[in-house]
C-alpha positions in Angstrom: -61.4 -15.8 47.1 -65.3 -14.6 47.5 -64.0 -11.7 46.1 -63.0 -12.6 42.7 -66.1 -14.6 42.6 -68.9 -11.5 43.4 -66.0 -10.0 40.5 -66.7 -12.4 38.0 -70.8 -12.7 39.2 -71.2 -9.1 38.6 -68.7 -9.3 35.2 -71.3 -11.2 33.8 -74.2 -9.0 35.3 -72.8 -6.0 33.4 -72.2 -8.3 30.6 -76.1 -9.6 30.6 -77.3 -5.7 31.0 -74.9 -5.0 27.7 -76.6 -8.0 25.8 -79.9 -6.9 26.8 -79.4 -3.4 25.9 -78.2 -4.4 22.2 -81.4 -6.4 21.9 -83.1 -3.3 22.9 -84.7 -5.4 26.3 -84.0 -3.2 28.4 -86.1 -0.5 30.1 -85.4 2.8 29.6 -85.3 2.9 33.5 -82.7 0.8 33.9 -80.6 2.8 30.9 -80.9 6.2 32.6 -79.6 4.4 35.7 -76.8 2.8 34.2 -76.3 6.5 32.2 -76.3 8.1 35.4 -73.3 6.5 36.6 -71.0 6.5 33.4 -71.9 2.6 32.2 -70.2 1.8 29.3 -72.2 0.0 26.9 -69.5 -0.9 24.2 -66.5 -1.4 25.9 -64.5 -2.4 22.5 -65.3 1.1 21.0 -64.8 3.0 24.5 -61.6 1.9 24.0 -61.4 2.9 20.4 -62.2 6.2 21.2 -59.9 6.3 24.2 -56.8 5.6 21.8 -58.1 7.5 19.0 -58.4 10.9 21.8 -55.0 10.2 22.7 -53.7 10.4 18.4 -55.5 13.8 18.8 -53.8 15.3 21.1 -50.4 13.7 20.1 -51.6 15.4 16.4 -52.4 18.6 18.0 -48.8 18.4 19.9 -46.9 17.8 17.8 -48.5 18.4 13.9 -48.6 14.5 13.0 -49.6 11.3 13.6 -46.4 9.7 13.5 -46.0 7.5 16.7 -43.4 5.3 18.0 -43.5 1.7 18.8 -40.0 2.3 20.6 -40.7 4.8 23.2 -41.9 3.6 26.3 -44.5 6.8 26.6 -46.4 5.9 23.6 -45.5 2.1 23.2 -49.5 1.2 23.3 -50.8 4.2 21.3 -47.8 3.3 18.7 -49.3 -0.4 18.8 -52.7 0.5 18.4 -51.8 2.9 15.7 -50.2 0.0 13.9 -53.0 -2.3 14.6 -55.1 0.4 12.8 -53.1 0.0 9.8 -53.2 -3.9 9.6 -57.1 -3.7 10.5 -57.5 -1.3 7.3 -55.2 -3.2 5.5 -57.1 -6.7 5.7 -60.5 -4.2 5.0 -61.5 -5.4 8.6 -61.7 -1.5 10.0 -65.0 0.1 9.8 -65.5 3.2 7.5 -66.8 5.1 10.1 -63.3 4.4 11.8 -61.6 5.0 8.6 -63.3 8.4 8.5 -62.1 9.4 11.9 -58.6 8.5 11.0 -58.4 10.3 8.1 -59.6 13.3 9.4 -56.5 13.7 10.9 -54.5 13.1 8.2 -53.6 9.6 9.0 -51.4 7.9 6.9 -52.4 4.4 6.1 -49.3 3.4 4.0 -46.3 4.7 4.2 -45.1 4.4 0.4 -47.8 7.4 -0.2 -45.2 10.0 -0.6 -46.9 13.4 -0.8 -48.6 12.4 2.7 -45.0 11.1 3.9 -43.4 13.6 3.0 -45.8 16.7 4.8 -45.8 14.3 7.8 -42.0 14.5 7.9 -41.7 18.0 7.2 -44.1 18.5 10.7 -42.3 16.5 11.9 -39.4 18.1 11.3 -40.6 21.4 12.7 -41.7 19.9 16.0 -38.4 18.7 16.6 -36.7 22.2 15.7 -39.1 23.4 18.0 -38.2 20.8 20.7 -34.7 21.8 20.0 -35.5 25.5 20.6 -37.2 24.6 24.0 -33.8 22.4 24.9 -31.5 25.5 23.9 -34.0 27.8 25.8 -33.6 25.1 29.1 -30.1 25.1 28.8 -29.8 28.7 29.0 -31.3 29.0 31.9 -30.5 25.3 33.8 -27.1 25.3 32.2 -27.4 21.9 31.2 -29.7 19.4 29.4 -30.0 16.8 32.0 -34.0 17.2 31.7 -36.3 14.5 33.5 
């Protein structure tokens, strides 16, 4: 359809103003325009920082950075958190990444005991504090059918 092709024509517009923003041809005009508006200029490390927002809040939650890949609420964050891992592991993450991650405590491998272990003591808590909310909704719902 002439829609998916204006798409795709102005796909690679935004993709020509990216390139000529990284080889710094682009007037500063045209930047404060594209500012104005909330252009994303790297979308690769929007993303980054999209995921890496969502581990801090789950950290700030919940006291860890322990995510599943088995719950369907955190699937992608729990793959991304995983990608993370093989990324450092092949020495393919960037240090400034790195940094960021271990900021929060991140734990790259689990065999590193002490760090496993004060993730699954937090762990540990929030779930005895997730208990305590159930017990608390039970009281006063008489039942734990919670959606």
């Amino acid at each position: 359809s002439t829609h998916d092709a204006r798409n795709k024509s102005l796909g690679l517009w935004v993709s020509y103003q990216r390139t000529l923003y990284k080889k710094n041809a682009l007037s500063s005009d045209r930047i404060q325009q594209l500012n104005s508006i909330g252009f994303i200029w790297d979308p690769i490390e929007y993303a980054w920082n999209k995921s890496f927002d969502q581990l801090c809040a789950l950290k700030v939650q919940n006291g860890h950075c322990t995510v599943s890949t088995y719950d369907e609420l955190s699937k992608s964050l729990g793959n991304w958190v995983h990608k993370q891992r093989v990324l450092h592991k092949k020495n393919t993450l960037s240090s400034n990444h790195i940094k960021q991650l271990d900021s929060l405590g991140f734990i790259w491998n689990f065999s590193d005991k002490s760090k496993a272990k004060e993730n699954y003591r937090a762990e540990i808590m929030s779930w005895e504090q997730r208990f305590d909310e159930l017990c608390a909704f039970k009281a006063q719902k008489r039942h734990c059918h919670v959606s």
